[in-house]
C-alpha positions as CSV (number, residue, x, y, z in Angstrom):
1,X,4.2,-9.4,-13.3
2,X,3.0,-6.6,-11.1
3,X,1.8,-6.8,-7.5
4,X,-1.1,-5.3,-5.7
5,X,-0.5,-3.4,-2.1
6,X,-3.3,-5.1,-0.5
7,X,-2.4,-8.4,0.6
8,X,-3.0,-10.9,3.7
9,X,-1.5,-13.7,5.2
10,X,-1.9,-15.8,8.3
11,X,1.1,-18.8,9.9
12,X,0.0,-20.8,12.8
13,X,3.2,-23.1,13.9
14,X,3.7,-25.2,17.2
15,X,6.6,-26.9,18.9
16,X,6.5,-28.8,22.3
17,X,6.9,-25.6,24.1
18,X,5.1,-22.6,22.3
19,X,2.5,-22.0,19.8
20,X,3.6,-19.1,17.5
21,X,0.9,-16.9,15.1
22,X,2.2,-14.2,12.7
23,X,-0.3,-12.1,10.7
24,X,0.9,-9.7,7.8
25,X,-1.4,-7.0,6.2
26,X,-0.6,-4.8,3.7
27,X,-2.3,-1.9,2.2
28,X,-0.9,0.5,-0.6
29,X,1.3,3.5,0.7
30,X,4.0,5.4,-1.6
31,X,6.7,3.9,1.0
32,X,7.6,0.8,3.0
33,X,5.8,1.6,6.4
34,X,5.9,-1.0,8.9
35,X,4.2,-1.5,12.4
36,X,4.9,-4.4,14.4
37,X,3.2,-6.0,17.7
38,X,4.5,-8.5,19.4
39,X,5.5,-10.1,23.0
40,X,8.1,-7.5,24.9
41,X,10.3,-10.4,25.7
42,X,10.8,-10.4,21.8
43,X,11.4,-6.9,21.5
44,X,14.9,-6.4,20.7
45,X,14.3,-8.8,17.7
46,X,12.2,-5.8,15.9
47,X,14.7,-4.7,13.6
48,X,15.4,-8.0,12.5
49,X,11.3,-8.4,12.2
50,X,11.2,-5.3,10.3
51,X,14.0,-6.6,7.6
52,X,12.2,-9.9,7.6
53,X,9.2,-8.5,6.4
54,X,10.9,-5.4,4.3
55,X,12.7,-8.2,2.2
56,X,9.9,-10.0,1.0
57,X,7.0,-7.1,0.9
58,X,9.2,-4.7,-0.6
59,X,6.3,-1.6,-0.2
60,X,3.2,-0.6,1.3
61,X,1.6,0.0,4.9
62,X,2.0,-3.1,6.2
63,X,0.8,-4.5,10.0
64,X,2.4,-6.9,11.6
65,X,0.8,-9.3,14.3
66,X,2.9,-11.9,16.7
67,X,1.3,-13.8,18.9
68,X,3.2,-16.0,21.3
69,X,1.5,-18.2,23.9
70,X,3.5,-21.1,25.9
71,X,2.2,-24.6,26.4
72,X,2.8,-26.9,29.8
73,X,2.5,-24.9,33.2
74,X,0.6,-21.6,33.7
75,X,2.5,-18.6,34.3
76,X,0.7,-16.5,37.0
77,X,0.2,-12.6,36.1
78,X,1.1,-12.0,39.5
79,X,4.5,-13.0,41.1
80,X,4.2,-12.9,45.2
81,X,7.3,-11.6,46.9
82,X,8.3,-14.0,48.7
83,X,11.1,-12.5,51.1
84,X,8.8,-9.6,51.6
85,X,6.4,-11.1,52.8
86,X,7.7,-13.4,55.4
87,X,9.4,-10.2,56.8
88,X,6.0,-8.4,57.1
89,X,4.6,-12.0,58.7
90,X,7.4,-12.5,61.1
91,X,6.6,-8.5,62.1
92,X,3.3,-9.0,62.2
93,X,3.6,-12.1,64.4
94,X,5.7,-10.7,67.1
95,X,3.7,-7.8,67.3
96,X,0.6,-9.9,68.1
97,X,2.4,-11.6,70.7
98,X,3.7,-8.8,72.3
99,X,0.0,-7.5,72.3
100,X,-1.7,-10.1,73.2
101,X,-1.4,-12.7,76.2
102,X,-3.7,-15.4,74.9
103,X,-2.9,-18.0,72.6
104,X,-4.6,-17.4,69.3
105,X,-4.1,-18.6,65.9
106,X,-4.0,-16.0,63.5
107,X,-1.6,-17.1,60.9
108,X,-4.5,-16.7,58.4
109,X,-5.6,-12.9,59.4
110,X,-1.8,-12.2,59.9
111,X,-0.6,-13.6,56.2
112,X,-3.5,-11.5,54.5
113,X,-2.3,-7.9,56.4
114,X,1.2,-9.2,55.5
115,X,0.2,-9.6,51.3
116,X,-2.0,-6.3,51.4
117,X,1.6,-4.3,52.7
118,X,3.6,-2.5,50.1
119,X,5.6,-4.5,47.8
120,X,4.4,-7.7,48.4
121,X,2.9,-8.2,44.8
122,X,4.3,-7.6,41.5
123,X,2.0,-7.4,38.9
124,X,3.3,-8.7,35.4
125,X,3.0,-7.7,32.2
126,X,1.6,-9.3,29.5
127,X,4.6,-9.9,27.8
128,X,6.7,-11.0,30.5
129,X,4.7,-13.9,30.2
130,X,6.7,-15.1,27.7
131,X,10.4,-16.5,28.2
132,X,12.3,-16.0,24.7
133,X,14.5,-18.6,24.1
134,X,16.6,-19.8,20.8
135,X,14.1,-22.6,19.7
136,X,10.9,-20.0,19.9
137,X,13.0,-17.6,18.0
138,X,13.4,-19.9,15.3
139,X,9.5,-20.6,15.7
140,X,8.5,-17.1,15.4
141,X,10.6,-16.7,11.9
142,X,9.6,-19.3,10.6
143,X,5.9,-18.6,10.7
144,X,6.4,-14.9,10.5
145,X,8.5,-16.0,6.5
146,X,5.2,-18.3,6.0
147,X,2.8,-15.3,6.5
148,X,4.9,-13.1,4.8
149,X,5.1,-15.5,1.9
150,X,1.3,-15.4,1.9
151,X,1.0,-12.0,2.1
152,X,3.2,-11.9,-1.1
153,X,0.7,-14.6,-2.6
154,X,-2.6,-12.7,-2.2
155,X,-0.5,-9.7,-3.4
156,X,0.3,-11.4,-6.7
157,X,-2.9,-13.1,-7.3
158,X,-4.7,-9.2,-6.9
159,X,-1.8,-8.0,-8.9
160,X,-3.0,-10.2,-11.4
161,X,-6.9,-8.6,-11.3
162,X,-5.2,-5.1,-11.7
163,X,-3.0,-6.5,-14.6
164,X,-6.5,-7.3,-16.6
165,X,-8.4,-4.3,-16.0
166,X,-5.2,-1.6,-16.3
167,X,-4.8,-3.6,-20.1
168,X,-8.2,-3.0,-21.0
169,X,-8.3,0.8,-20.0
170,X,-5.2,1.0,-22.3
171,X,-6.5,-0.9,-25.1
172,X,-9.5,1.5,-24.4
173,X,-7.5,4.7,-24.8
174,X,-6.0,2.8,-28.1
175,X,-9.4,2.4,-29.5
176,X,-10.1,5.9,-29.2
177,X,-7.0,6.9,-30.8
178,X,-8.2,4.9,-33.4
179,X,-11.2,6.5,-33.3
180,X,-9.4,10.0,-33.9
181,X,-7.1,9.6,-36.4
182,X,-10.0,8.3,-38.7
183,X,-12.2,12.2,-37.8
184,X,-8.4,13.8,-38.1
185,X,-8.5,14.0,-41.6
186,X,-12.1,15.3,-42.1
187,X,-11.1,18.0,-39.5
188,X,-8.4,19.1,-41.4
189,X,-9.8,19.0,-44.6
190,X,-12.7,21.1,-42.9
191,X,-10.5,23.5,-41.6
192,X,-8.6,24.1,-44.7
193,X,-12.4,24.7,-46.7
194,X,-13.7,27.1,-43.7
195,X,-10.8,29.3,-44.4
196,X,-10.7,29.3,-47.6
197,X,-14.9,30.2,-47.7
198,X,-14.2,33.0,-45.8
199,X,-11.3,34.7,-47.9
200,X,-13.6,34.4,-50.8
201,X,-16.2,36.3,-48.9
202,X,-13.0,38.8,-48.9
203,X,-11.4,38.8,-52.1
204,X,-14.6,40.9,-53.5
205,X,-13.3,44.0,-51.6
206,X,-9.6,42.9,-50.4
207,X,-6.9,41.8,-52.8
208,X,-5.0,38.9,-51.7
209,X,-2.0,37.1,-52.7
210,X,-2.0,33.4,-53.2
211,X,1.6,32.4,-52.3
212,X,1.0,34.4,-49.1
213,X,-2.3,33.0,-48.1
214,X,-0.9,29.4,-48.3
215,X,2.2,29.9,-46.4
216,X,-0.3,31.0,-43.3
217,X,-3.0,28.4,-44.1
218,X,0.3,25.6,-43.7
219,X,1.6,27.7,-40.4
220,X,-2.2,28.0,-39.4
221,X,-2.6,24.4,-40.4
222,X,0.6,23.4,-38.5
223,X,-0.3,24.3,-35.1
224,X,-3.6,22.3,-35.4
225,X,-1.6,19.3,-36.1
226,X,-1.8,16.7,-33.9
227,X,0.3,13.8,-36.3
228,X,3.2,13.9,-33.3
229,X,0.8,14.2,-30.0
230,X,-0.6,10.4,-31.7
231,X,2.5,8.9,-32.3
232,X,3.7,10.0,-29.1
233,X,0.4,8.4,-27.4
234,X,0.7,5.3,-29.0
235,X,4.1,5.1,-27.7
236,X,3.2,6.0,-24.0
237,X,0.5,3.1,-24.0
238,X,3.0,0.5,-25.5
239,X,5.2,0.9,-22.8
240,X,2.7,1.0,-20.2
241,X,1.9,-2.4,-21.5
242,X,5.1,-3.6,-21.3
243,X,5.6,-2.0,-17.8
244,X,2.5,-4.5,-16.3
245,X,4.9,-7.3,-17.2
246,X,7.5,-6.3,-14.9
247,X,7.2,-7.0,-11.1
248,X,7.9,-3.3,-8.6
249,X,6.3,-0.8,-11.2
250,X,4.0,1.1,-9.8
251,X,5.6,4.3,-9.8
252,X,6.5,4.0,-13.3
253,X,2.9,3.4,-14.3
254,X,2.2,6.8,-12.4
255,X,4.8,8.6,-14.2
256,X,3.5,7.2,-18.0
257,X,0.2,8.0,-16.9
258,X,1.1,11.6,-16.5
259,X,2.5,11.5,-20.0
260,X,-0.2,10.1,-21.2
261,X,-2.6,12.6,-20.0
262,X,0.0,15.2,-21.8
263,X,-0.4,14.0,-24.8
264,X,-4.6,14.3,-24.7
265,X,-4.4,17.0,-23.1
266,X,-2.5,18.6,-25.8
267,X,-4.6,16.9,-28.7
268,X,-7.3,18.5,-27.0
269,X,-6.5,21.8,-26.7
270,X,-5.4,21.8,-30.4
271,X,-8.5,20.1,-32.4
272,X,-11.9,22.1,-32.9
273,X,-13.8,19.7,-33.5
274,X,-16.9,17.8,-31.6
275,X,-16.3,14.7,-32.6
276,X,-13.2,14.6,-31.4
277,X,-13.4,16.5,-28.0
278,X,-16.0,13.7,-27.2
279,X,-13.1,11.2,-27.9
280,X,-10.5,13.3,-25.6
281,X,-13.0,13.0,-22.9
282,X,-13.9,9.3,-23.0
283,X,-10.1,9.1,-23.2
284,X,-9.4,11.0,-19.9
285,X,-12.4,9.2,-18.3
286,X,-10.1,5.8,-18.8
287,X,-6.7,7.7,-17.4
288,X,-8.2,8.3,-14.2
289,X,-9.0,4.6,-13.6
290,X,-5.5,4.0,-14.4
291,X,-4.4,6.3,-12.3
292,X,-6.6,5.5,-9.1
293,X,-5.4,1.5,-9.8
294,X,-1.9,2.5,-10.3
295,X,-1.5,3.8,-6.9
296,X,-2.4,0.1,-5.6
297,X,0.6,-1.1,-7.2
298,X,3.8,-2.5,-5.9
């Protein structure tokens, strides 16, 4: 069964230590394209992300969210240095000393001087906040397959919406067929009369030979034929309908459609006849929603 490119899913899991979110969208793209954010103390896991995700969405642009926050203690955003700082302090201490002969208590005054020197901070980033350990790893794949899974769901439920409306725009083009193969006859049976009207307006003043004038009314006749452009048709939209049973076929759906608008493009070019052109177009006018639907196709 075929499988839309647009697709969504969401996977909240929590242990005693973390509490992991992994959010998968998907939108259509010829390719597998996919972008991944996550927690920097995670980062080396990417490629193993990236298969994770590849094996189960097997195309499309698709977005990948990890969010990873710890539970118990805090972790401050800034880490004081602590070595630094008693150095500046001690410094700072004997200088005051030195300086002054009175006994006065600065500790306070002197500790903020000693935290505004260089290197006494170190600001952290966001995903240092995050230790990586075996057990979180485990956490994160776990909900990142669930999301995944998801995604995969919403995919095949929306795959199943396409299925319907690319089978009634085929059936559609079948009708029509139907539609010209019952004017086909009357066109050709015209043409044959209109040509053979205007050689009797001839044969007053131009003698003409019978064989010869049927051999070129059958060539003539011939390249208006269109008996092979149907079969052909027909044969293009029964595979087409055997192609929405089979999962991964988008791009074969693009390909028949191009074959498809082949063959009425050729049955147009050949018939001259009203009826029939308005067929061709309503027919075209139901390849291009196949087309613009196929491209959202797995």
């Amino acid at each position: 069964m075929i499988k839309s490119m647009t697709g969504y899913g969401v996977a909240t899991l929590e242990t005693d230590t973390v509490s992991v979110t992994a959010e998968v969208k998907s939108l259509n793209s010829k390719n597998l394209e996919i972008f991944v954010r996550m927690p920097r103390a995670f980062s080396e896991k990417e490629i193993e992300i990236r298969n994770m995700v590849g094996n189960v969405l097997e195309r499309g642009k698709i977005n990948v969210s990890i969010d990873v926050t710890q539970k118990g203690a805090v972790t401050p955003r800034v880490a004081v240095n602590l070595p630094i700082v008693q150095a500046y302090f001690a410094d700072l201490n004997n200088a005051t000393q030195h300086l002054f002969s009175e006994k006065n208590n600065y500790d306070i005054e002197l500790f903020r001087m000693a935290m505004q020197m260089p290197e006494a901070s170190t600001q952290l980033h966001e995903g240092d906040l995050v230790t990586r350990n075996a057990n979180d790893w485990a956490t994160i794949q776990a909900a990142l397959q669930q999301a995944s899974q998801a995604c995969d769901q919403f995919r095949a439920d929306e795959g199943a919406t396409l299925r319907g409306k690319l089978t009634e725009y085929l059936q559609r083009i079948g009708d029509l067929l139907s539609e010209v193969e019952t004017f086909d006859p009357q066109r050709i049976a015209a043409t044959r009369q209109r040509l053979h009207d205007r050689i009797q307006e001839l044969a007053a003043t131009v003698t003409i030979d019978n064989n010869r004038f049927e051999q070129e009314l059958i060539y003539y006749i011939e390249k208006l034929d269109i008996a092979e452009e149907k079969v052909r048709l027909r044969s293009h939209l029964a595979y087409a309908l055997e192609a929405l049973n089979i999962e991964g076929s988008g791009k074969k759906l693009g390909f028949i459609a191009q074959e498809i608008g082949r063959e009425i493009n050729t049955i147009g070019s050949k018939v001259n006849d009203a009826q029939i052109q308005r067929l061709v177009v309503q027919m075209k006018e139901e390849l291009e929603k196949i087309k613009e639907q196929s491209l959202n196709i797995v």
